[in-house]
C-alpha positions in Angstrom: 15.6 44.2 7.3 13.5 41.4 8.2 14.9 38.2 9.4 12.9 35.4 6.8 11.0 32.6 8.6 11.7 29.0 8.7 10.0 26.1 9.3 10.4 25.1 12.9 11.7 21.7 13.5 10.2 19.9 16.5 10.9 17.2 19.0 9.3 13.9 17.6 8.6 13.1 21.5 6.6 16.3 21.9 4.8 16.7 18.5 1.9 14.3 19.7 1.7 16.6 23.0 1.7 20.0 21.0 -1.1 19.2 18.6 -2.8 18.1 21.1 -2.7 21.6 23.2 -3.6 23.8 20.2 -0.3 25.1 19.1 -1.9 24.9 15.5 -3.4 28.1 14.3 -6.5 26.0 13.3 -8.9 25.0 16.2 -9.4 21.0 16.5 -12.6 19.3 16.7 -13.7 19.0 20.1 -15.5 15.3 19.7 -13.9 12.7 21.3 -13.7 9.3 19.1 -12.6 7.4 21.9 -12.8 7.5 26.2 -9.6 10.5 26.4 -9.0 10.6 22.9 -9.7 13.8 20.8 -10.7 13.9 17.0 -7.5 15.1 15.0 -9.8 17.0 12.4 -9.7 20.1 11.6 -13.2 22.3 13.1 -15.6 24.7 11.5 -17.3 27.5 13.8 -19.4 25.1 15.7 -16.4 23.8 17.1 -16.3 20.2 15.2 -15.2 18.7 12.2 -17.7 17.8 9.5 -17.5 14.8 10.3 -18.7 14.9 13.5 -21.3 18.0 12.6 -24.4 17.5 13.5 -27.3 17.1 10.4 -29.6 19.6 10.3 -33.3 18.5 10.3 -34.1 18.9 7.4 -31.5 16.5 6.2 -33.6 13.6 5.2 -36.0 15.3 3.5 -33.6 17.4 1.3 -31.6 13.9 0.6 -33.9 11.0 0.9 -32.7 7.3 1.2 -30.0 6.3 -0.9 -28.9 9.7 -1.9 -25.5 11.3 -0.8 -25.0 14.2 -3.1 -25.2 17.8 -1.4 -27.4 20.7 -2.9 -25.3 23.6 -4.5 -27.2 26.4 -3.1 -29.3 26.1 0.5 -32.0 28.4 2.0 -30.2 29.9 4.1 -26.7 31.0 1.9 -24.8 28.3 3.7 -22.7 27.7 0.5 -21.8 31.1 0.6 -20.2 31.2 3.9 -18.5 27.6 3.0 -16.8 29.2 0.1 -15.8 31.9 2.0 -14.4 29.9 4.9 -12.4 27.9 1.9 -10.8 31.0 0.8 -9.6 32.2 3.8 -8.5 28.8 4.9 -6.6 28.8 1.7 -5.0 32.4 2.5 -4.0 31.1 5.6 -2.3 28.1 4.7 -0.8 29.9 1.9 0.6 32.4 4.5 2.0 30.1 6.5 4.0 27.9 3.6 5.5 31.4 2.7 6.5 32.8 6.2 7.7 29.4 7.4 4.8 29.3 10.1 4.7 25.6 10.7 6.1 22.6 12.2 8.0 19.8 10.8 9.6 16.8 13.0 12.7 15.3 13.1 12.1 13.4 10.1 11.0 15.8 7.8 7.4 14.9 8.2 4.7 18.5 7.8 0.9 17.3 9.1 -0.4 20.4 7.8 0.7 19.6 3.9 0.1 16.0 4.4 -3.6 16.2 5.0 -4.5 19.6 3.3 -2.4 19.1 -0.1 -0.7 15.5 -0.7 -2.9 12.7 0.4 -6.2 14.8 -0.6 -4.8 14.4 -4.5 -4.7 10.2 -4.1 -8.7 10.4 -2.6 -10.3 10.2 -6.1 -7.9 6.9 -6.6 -8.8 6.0 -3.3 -12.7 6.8 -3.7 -13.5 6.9 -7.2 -10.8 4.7 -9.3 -10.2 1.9 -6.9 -13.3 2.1 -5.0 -11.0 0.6 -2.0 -12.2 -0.8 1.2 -11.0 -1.9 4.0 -11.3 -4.8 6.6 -10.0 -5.2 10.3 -9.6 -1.8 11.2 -10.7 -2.4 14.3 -7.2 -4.2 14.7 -5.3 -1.1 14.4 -4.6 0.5 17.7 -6.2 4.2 18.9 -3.5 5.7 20.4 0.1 3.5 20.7 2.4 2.2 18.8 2.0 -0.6 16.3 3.9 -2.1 13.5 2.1 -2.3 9.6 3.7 -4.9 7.7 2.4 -5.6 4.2 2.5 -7.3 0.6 3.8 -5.0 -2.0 3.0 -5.1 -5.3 2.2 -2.9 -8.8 5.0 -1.5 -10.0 4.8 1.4 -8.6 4.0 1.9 -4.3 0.2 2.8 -5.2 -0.4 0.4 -2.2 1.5 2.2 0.3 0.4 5.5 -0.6 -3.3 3.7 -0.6 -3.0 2.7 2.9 -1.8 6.0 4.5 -5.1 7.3 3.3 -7.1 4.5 4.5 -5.6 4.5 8.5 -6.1 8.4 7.9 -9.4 8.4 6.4 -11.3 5.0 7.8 -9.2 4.6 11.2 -11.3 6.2 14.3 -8.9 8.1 15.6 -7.3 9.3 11.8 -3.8 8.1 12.4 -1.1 8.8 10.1 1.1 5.7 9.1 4.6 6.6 8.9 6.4 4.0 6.2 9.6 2.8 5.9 11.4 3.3 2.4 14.1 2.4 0.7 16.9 4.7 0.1 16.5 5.0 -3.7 13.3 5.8 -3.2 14.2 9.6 -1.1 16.6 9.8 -4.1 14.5 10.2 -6.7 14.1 14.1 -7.4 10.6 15.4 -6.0 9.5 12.2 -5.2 11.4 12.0 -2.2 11.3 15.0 -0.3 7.2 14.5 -0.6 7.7 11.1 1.0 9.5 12.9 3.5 6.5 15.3 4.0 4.0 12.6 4.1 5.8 10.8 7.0 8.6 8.7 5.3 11.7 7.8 6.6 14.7 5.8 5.6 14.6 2.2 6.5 16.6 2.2 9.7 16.0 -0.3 12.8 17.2 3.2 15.0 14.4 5.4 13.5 11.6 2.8 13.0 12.1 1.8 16.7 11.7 5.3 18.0 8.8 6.1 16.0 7.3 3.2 17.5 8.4 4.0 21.1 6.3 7.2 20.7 3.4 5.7 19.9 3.7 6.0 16.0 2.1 3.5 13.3 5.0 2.8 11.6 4.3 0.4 8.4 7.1 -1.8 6.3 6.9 -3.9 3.1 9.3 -6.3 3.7 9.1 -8.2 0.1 11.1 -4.5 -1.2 11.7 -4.0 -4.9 11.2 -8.1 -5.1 7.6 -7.3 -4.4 6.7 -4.6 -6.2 8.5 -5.4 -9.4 7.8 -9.2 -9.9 6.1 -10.6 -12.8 2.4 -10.4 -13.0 3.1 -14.1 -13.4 3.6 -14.1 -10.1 0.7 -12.3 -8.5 0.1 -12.9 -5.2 2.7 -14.6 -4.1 4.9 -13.4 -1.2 8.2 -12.8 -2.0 11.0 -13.6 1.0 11.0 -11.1 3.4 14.2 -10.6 4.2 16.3 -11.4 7.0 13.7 -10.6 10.0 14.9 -7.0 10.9 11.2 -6.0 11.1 10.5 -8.6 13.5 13.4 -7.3 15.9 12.4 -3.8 15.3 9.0 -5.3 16.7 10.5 -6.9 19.7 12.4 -4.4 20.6 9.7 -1.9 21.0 7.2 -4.2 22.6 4.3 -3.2 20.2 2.3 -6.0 18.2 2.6 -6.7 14.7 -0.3 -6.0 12.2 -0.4 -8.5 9.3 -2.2 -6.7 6.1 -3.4 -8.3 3.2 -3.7 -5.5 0.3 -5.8 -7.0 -2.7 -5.6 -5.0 -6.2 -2.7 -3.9 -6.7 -0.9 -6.7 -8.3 -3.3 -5.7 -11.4 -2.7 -2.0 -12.0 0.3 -2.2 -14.1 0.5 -5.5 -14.9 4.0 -6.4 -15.7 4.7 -8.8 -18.4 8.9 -8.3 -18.7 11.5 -6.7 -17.1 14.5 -5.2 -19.3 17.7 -5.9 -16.8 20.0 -4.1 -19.4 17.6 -0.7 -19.5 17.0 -1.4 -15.4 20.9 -1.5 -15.1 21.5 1.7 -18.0 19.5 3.9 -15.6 20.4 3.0 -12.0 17.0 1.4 -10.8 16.0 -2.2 -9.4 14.0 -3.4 -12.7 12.3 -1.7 -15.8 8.8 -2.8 -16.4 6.9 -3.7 -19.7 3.6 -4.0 -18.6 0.1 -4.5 -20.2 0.0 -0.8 -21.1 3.4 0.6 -21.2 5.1 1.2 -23.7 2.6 0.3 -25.9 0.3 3.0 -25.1 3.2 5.9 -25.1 2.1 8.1 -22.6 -1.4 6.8 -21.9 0.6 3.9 -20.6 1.5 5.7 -17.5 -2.7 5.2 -16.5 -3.1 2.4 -13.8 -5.8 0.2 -14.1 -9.0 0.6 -12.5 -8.5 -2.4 -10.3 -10.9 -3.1 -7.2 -9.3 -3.0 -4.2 -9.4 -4.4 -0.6 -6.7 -3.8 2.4 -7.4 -6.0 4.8 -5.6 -5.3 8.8 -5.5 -8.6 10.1 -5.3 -9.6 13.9 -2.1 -8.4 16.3 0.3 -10.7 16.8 1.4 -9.8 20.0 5.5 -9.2 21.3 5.4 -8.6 24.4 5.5 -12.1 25.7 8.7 -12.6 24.2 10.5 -9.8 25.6 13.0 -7.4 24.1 16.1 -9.9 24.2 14.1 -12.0 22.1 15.1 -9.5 19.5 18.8 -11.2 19.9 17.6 -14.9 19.3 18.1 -15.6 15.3 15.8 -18.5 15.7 12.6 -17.0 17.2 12.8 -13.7 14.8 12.9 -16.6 11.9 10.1 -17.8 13.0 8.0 -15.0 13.7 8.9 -13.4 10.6 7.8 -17.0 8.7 4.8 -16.7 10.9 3.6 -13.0 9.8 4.8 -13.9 5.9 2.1 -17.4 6.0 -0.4 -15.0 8.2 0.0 -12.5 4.9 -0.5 -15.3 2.3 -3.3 -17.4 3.7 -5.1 -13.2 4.2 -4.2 -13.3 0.1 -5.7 -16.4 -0.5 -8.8 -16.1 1.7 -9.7 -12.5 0.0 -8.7 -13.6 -3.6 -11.4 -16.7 -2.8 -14.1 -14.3 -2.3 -13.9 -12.0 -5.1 -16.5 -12.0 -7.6 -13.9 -9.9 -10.9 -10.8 -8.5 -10.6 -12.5 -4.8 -11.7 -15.7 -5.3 -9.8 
């Protein structure tokens, strides 16, 4: 009888290495987005990505100034051959969920079903619905190790799931963010083992610090459930962030911390009450009333169509304190005060340039 297949678990330390020499069945592109640094994507037969495929000539004529939109049929049956390349990519993948034929780290994090499945369903929120851009990228390191810290806000972590795509999507070199969460939050039935998929990891100074050692992007929300279920009353305005343990995490690593400003969220769900006895009857931090729910049954459920902005402000640098700085109470109060004020003036700044909340 055949032996079934699992998913082989790898080394954190040696997964960067491994994609990088082709142990994927998939070719990679072969542009480089940086001096020694290869594109991450995914290649057609030419050997690169589509994004770094070369137009053809006659792409300005067929699309002329101002137009984006991509002709269903072509001269020369080149939709024919792209539907057939999406099939058998589809096969493939499907073959390798069911035989076990791919890699996983010590974390539970799959690459493969993280950009091919999971985050492609939040583009059209990403593209379309929030219409999200971003600032600063050029702040977010190529190729090491750096530490995301953030606002949270909306009820739900739309603006975590919202910034994966955008370090994946708009970074250079397409990094994945790998975010901290809360242990509720890898409770919750099917919820959880997807955040596991998508990179997610409990919220441990152990784990977070080796991530970060091996040149990860590791991203935290420090406000918590404080954050992301205050009033809409309170839009905007930084929660505490705890007791510093991101800054030591930081310090200890010796990688620079990224402030980010993330506008748009707060108005999604826009909550307007929270029902501590109903919070309390089923086991979670808060239950919201918001603008839409329950009001609007299950139509309620529909975020609005905020516009967004996530906004990667400058490093602030570690490595001129030192790792035993991680030890001093004083300085990891102050740094962590510094990155909280660095996070609200980014808040005000952006809020003082935008024209309407949904434009």
């Amino acid at each position: 009888m055949t032996q079934p297949h699992h998913a082989e678990i790898i080394d954190l330390d040696h997964a960067r290495r491994r994609n990088a020499v082709g142990v994927s069945t998939r070719p990679r592109c072969s542009a480089e987005i940086a001096p020694g640094q290869a594109c991450r994507n995914y290649a057609g037969h030419s050997g690169l990505c589509r994004v770094h495929e070369p137009e053809p000539a006659d792409h300005t004529a067929a699309h002329p100034a101002g137009g984006d939109s991509q002709p269903l049929v072509t001269p020369d049956g080149d939709d024919e051959a792209s539907f057939d390349e999406a099939i058998a990519a589809a096969l493939a993948f499907l073959r390798r969920r069911l035989t076990g034929d791919y890699d996983v780290d010590l974390y539970g994090f799959d690459r493969e079903l993280t950009e091919q499945v999971l985050l492609p369903l939040a583009r059209p929120l990403y593209q379309r619905y929030w219409r999200l851009r971003t600032v600063g990228m050029e702040h977010v390191p190529a190729d090491s190790g750096a530490l995301i810290v953030a606002n949270h806000a909306g009820t739900l972590p739309f603006d975590a799931i919202m910034t994966k795509v955008a370090l994946l999507d708009e970074h250079p070199a397409h990094r994945h963010l790998r975010e901290l969460a809360a242990d509720l939050a890898l409770r919750v039935p099917i919820v959880g083992p997807l955040a596991r998929k998508t990179g997610n990891t409990l919220a441990h100074e152990d784990d977070a610090q080796r991530l970060l050692t091996s040149g990860e992007l590791v991203g935290v929300w420090p406000e918590g459930f404080k954050g992301i279920g205050k009033p809409y009353r309170d839009r905007y305005k930084l929660q505490r962030f705890g007791r510093g343990g991101f800054v030591s995490v930081a310090l200890r690593s010796q990688v620079p911390i990224i402030p980010v400003a993330i506008i748009g969220a707060e108005e999604i769900y826009p909550m307007l009450a929270n029902v501590r006895f109903l919070a309390r009857l089923f086991g979670v931090p808060y239950f919201p009333i918001t603008a839409q729910f329950p009001l609007l049954g299950p139509l309620g459920l529909m975020p609005l169509p905020s516009k967004w902005v996530i906004d990667f402000g400058e490093p602030i640098d570690t490595t001129e304190y030192g790792t035993e700085a991680a030890d001093d109470p004083m300085l990891v109060f102050e740094l962590t005060d510094r990155v909280r004020d660095t996070i609200q003036q980014m808040l005000y700044r952006n809020l003082m340039g935008r024209r309407s909340i949904f434009f």
